[in-house]
N, C-alpha and C positions, 0 to 999 in steps of 0.2 A: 396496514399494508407495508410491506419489507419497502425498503429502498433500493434496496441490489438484491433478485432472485436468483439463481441459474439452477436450473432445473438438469437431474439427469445428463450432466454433461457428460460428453462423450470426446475422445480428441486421438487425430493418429499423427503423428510426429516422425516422418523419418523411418515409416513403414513399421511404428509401434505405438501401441495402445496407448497414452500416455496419462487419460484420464479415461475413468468406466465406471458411470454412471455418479458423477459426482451431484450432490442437492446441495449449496450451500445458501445460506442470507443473511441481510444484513437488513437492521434499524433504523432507525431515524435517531439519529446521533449514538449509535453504538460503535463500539470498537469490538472487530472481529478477526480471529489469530488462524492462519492456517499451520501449523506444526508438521513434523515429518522430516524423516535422512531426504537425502537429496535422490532423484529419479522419482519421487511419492506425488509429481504431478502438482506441487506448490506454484512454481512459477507460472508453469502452463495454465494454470485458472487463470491467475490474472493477467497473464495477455490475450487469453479469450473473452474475459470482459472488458478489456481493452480496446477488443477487436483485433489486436497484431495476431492470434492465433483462429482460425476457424472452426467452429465445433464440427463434426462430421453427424453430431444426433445431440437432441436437448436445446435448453434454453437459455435465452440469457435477457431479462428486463430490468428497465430502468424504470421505479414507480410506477411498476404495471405495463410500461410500455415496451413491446417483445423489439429488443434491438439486435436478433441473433445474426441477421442477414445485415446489419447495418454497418460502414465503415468508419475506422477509427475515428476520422473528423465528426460525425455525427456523433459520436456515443461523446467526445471530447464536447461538443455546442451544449449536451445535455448533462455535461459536470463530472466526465469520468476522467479521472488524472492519475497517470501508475507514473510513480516513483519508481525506477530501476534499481537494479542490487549494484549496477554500474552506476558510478557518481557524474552522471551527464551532464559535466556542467562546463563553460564557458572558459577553458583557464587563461587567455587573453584578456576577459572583462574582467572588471573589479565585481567583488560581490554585490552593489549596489546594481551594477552595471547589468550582469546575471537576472537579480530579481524582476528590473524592468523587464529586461526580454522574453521571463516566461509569460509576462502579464502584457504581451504584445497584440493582444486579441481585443483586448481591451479597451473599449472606444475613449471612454471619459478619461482625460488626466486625472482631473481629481480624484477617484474613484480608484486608478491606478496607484496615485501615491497613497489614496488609504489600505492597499492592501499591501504594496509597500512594507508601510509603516509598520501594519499588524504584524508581517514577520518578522521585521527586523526587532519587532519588542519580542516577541518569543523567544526568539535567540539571542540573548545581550551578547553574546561570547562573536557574533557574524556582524551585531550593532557596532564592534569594536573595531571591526577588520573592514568596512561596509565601502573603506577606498583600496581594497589591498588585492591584488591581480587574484584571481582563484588558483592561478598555478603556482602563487606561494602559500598555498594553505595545506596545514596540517591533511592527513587522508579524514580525520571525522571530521575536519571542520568542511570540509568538500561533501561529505553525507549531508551533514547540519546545511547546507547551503543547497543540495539538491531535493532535501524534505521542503527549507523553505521554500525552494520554488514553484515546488507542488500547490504550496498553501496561497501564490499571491492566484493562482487559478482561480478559488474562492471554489473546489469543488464537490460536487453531492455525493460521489464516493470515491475518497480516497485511497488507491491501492500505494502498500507498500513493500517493495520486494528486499527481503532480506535487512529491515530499518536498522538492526543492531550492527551491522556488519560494518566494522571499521572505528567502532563506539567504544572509548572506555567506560565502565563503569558508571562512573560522572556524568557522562555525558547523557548515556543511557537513560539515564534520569530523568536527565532534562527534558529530552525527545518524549519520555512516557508523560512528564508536566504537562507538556506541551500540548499532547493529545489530548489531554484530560479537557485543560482549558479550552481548547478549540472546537472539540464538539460541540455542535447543538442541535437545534431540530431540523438545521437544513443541511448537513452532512452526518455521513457514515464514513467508518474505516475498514479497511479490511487489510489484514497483514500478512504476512507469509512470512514465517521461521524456522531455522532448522533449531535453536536456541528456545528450549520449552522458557526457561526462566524469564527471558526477552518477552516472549509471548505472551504469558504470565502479566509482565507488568505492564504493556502496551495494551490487552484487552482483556473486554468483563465478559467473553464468550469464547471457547475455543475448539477449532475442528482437526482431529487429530488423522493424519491422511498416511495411507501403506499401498504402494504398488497402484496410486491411481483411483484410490477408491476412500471413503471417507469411512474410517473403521471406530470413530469417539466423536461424541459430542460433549459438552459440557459447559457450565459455566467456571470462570475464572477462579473463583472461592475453594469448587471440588479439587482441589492442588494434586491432591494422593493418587484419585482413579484419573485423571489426566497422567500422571506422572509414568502410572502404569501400563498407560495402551500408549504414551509415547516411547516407551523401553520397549514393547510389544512391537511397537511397528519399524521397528529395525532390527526385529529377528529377521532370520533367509527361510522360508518354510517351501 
């Protein structure tokens, strides 16, 4: 059984089509890449599985369970966490300060400081900064600090919008380490890039999307005919 379905999505945005007839899913601990120019309908999935977008046709479940009609807080209790391409974070708190407060839902302390913990050993580069205002951090270490807080969620699918954005090289890396290690069999990822390479490195599966519609599938490995329907999907036809 998929972890994250959505079925035939469909989505009007502003009195335009913005997704038609999109199928995408995801695994039990897979990482999964939306690719595509920008308008190709990448974000708008994942704030329809979000819930902050409404489908107008199709599906959207979580481990089988149809959460099409359900709002954010619910799809959020059953483990859906979007990352924004905006770096949403607290720049008054320290980063330490940040992590708590994503992990605010969270009844147990201890259980709180083990998730804590987990990110801040993911990221040693935010372990270093973890008493330092967010509004003096670097722009990637304010990414690095809004993935981490995705992660003290502890959730069953991970959406990320735009993860490379703001990422040197290095860094990039890091964040694709990161994902590797963090998967398991009780989450999935799902990403969203305009950056095929990024995509590439973040996930072992990818959907390659044009004007709203899902025009490639493939795995990570196929590099070349990924390479090709993503130069494909930024012709104007």
């Amino acid at each position: 059984m998929s972890v994250l379905e959505v079925r035939d999505a469909r989505a009007v945005v502003n009195g335009h089509e913005v997704l038609r007839g999109v199928t995408v899913r995801t695994g039990d601990g897979e990482s999964v890449a939306l690719v595509g120019p920008n308008g190709s309908g990448k974000t708008t999935l994942l704030r329809a599985v979000a819930g902050i977008v409404r489908l107008s046709s199709g599906r959207v479940l979580i481990d089988g369970v149809d959460v099409t009609s359900a709002p954010v807080k619910v799809r959020a209790s059953m483990g859906v966490a979007l990352v924004p391409s905006e770096n949403e974070v607290f720049p008054e708190l320290t980063v330490l300060e940040n992590l708590v407060a994503a992990g605010s839902t969270v009844r147990e302390g201890s259980e709180l400081a083990r998730r804590v913990e987990w990110a801040l050993s993911a990221f040693r580069r935010l372990r270093e900064r973890s008493r330092v205002k967010a509004s003096a951090l670097s722009g990637g270490e304010r990414r690095m600090l809004a993935i981490a807080m995705g992660l003290v969620r502890s959730p069953r699918v991970l959406l990320f919008d735009e993860p490379s954005s703001g990422l040197s090289p290095v860094a990039l890396r890091e964040v694709a380490s990161v994902l590797r290690s963090i998967r398991g069999p009780r989450m999935s990822v799902l990403v969203a890039e305009q950056n095929l390479d990024a995509a590439l490195a973040l996930a072992e599966r990818v959907y390659v999307l044009k004007g709203g519609a899902v025009v490639a599938e493939a795995p990570s490995s196929e590099r070349e005919a990924l390479a090709r329907a993503f130069a494909s999907s930024h012709w104007v036809t």
